[in-house]
N, C-alpha and C positions, 0 to 999 in steps of 0.2 A: 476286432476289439483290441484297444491298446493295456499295454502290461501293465502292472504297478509300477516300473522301471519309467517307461515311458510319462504316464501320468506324472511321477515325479521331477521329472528332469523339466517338463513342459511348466510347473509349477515354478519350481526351481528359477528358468527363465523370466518367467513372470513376474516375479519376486524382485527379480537381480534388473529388470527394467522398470518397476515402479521404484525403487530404494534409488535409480540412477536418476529417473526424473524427478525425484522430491530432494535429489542432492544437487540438482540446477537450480530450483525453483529455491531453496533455500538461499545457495546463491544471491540470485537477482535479488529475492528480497533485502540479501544482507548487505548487497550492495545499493539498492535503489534509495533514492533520495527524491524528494520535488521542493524545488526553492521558487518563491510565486513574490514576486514583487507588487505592492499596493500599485493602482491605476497611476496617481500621481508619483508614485517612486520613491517616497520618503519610508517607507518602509519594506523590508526583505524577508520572508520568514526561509528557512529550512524545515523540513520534517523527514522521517525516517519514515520506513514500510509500514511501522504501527501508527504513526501519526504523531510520534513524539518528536515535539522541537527540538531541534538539534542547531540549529543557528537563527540569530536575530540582527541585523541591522539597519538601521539609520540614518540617511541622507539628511544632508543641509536641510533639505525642506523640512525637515521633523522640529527641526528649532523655532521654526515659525508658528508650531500647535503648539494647542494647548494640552494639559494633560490629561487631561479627559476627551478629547480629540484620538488624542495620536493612543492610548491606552484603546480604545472603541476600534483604532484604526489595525492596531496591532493583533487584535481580535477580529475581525474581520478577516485579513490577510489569512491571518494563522485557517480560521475556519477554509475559508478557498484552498487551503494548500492539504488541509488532510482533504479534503473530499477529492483532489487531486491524486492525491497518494493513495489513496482507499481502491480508485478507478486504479491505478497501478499494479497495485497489488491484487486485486482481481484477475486484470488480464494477467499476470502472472500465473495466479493459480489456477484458474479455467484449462492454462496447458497441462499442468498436474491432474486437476480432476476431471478433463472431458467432457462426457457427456452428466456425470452425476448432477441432475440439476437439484437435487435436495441437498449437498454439501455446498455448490454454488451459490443458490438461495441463502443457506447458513450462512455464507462466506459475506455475503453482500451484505446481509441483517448487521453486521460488525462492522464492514464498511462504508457504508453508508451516511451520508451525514444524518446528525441529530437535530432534529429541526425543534424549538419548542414550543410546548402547547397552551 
């Protein structure tokens, strides 16, 4: 039978390697990025871990849409690049959380794209 000394040290442990892998996974996210260029290339989005634009740009060929074209086009990109990013940040956190497939499931529910109905 192990001591309370024991139990706690094993805890302890435990502790000090989940705080070390949620301080990677923090990390990667704070670092990750996905930039997804439109098929024809007139348009660039950036997004961050949460899906928030962080950069926009515009090639020559953007001057040739119109602006409900390229507004539609910019919106499209954008959507491909979070559901890009979302798939990132998943496999990010799957290392944090393992096998928990109920916090995974949660995880995925928020990344996921939102398709409308």
């Amino acid at each position: 039978m192990r001591t309370p000394e024991e139990i706690m040290q094993d805890l302890e442990h435990r502790v000090a390697v989940i705080q070390e892998q949620a301080g990677r996974a923090e990390q990667a996210l704070a670092a990750s990025e996905t930039t997804l260029a439109s098929d024809e290339g007139a348009v660039t989005v950036t997004v961050n871990a949460g899906g928030a634009l962080t950069g926009l740009r515009f090639s020559n060929e953007a001057k040739h849409m119109s602006g409900t074209g390229l507004a539609a086009l910019v919106l499209d990109t954008y959507r491909r690049a979070v559901e890009a990013s979302g798939q990132k940040t998943a496999a990010i956190m799957s290392d944090l959380l393992g096998g928990d497939q109920e916090a995974m499931g949660l995880l995925q529910s928020f990344t996921a794209p939102k398709t409308e109905d």
